[in-house]
C-alpha beads as a LAMMPS data file, in Angstrom:
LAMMPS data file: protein, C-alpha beads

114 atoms
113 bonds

1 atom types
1 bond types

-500.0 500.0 xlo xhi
-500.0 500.0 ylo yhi
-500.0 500.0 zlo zhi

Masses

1 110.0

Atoms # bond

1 1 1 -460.543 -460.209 -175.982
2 1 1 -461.293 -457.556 -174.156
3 1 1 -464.881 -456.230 -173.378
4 1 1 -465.445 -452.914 -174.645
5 1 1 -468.114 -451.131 -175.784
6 1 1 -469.159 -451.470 -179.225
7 1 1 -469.007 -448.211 -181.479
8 1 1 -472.671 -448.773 -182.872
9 1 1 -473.393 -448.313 -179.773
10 1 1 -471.923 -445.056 -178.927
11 1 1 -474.302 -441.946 -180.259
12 1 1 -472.485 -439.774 -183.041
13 1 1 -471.884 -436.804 -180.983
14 1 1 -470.376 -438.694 -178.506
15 1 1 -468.303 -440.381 -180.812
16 1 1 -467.015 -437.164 -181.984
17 1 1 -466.319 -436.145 -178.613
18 1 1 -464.209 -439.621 -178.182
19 1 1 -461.711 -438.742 -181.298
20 1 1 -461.822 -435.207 -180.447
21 1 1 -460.539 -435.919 -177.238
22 1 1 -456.708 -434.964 -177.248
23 1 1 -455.996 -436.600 -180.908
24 1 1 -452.596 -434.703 -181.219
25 1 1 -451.475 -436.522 -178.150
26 1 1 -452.635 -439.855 -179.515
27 1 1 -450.521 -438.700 -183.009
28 1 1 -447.707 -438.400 -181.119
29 1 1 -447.638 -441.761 -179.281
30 1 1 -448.396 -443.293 -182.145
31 1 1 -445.543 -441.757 -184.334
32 1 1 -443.419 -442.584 -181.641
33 1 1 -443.826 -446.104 -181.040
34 1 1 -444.187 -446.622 -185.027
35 1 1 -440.409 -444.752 -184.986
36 1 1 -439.016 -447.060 -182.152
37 1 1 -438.169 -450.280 -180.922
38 1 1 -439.072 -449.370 -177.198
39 1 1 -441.692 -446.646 -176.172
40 1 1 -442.398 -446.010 -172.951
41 1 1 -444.961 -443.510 -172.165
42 1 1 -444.561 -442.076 -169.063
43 1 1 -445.281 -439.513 -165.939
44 1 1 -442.771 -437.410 -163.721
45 1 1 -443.245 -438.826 -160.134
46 1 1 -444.531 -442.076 -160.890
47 1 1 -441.995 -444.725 -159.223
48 1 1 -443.088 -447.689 -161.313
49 1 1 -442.112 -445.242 -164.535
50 1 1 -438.941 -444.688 -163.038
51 1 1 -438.077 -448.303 -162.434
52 1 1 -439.045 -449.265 -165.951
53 1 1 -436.657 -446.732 -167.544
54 1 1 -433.706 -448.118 -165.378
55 1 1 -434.841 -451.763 -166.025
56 1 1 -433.921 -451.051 -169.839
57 1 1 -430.746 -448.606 -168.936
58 1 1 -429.171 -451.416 -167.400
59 1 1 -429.880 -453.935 -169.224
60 1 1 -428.226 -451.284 -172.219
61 1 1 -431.549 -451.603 -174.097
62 1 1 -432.266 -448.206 -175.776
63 1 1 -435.539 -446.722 -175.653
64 1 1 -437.714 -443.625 -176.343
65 1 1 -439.464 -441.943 -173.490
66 1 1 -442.595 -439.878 -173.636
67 1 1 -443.745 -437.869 -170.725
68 1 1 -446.668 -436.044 -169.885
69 1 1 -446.917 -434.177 -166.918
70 1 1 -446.933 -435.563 -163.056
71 1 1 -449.500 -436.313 -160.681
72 1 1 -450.433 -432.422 -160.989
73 1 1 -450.860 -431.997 -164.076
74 1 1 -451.349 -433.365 -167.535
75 1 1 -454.305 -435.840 -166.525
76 1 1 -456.303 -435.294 -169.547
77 1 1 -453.480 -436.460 -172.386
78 1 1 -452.942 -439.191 -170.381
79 1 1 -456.595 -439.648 -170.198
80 1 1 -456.697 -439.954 -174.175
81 1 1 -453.569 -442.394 -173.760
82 1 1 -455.512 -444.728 -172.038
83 1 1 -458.744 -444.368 -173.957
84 1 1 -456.262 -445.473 -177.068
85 1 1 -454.446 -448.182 -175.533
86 1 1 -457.413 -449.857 -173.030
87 1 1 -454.270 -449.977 -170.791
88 1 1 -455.034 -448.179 -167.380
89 1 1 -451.792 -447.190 -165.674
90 1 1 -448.209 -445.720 -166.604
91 1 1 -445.568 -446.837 -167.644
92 1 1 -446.972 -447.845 -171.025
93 1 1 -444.371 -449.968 -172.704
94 1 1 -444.402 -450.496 -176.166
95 1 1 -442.075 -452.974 -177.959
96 1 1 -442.220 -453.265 -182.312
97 1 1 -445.292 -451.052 -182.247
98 1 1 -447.301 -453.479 -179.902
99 1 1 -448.071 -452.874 -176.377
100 1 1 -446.358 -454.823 -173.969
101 1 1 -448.295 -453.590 -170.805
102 1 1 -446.654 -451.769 -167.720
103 1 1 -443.564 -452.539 -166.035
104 1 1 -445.032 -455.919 -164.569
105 1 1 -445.625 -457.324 -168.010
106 1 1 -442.051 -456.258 -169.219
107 1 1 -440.511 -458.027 -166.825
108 1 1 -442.057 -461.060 -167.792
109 1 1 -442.543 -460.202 -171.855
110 1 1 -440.342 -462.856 -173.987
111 1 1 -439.654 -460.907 -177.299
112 1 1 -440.665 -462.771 -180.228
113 1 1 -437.531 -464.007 -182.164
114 1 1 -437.031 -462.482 -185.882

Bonds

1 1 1 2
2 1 2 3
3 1 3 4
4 1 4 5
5 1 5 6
6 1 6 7
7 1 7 8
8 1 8 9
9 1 9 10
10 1 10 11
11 1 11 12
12 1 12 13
13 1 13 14
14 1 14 15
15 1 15 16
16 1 16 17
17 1 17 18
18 1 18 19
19 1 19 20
20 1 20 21
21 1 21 22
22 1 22 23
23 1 23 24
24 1 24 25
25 1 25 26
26 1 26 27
27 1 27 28
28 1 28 29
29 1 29 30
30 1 30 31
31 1 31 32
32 1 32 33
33 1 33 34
34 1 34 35
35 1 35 36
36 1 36 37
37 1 37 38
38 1 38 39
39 1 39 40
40 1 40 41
41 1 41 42
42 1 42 43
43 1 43 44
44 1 44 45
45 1 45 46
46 1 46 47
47 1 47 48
48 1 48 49
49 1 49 50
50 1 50 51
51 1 51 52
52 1 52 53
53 1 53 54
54 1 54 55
55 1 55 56
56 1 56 57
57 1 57 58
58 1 58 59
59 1 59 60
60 1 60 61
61 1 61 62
62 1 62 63
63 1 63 64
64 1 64 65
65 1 65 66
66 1 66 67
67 1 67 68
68 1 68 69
69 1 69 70
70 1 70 71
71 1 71 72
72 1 72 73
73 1 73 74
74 1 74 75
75 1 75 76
76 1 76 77
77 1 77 78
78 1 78 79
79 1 79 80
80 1 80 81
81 1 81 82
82 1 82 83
83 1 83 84
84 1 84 85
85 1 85 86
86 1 86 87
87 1 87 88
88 1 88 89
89 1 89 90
90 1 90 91
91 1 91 92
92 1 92 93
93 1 93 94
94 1 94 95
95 1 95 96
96 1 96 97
97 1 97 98
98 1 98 99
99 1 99 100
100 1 100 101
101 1 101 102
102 1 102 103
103 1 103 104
104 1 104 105
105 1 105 106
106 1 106 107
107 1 107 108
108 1 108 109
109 1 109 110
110 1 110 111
111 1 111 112
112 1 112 113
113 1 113 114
């Protein structure tokens, strides 16, 4: 389990400020990967991003990709992305609403059998 700080011990006001903090973006991610097999939540310029999309194009796996912004811009969305998740780079891979981890972990994620 991961060590993270417990919410009883967060003040109210910061709390606030916590779920305040881009919520639309976190909607939208969420919708998404609820929606979809594959997520993956992305950034323009990012090579590891770029290698996970054309791991699952050939491969013929279809997938729904999310972008925000670049190395210039956006930081603050993907801020709140990472806030959600606890995971701290992009790509973001999400696989039957669960997240798989980055392009590492996909490469080495066995999909559970249904």
């Amino acid at each position: 389990m991961r060590n993270i700080i417990n919410e009883n011990q967060i003040e109210i006001n910061a709390m606030r400020s916590i779920e305040n903090f881009h919520p639309n973006i976190v909607v939208e991610v969420n919708k998404a990967i609820s929606e979809h097999e594959w997520v993956i939540v992305g950034m323009r310029q990012n090579p590891v991003v770029k290698n996970a999309r054309k791991y699952f194009s050939d491969k013929g796996i279809p997938f729904h990709y999310i972008e925000y912004g670049s190395y210039f811009s956006q930081w603050k969305p993907r801020l709140a992305i990472k806030l959600w998740s606890g995971w701290p780079t992009f790509p973001q891979i999400f696989h039957k609403a669960k997240l798989v981890g980055g392009y590492a972990e996909l490469k080495n994620y066995n999909p559970p059998s249904n």
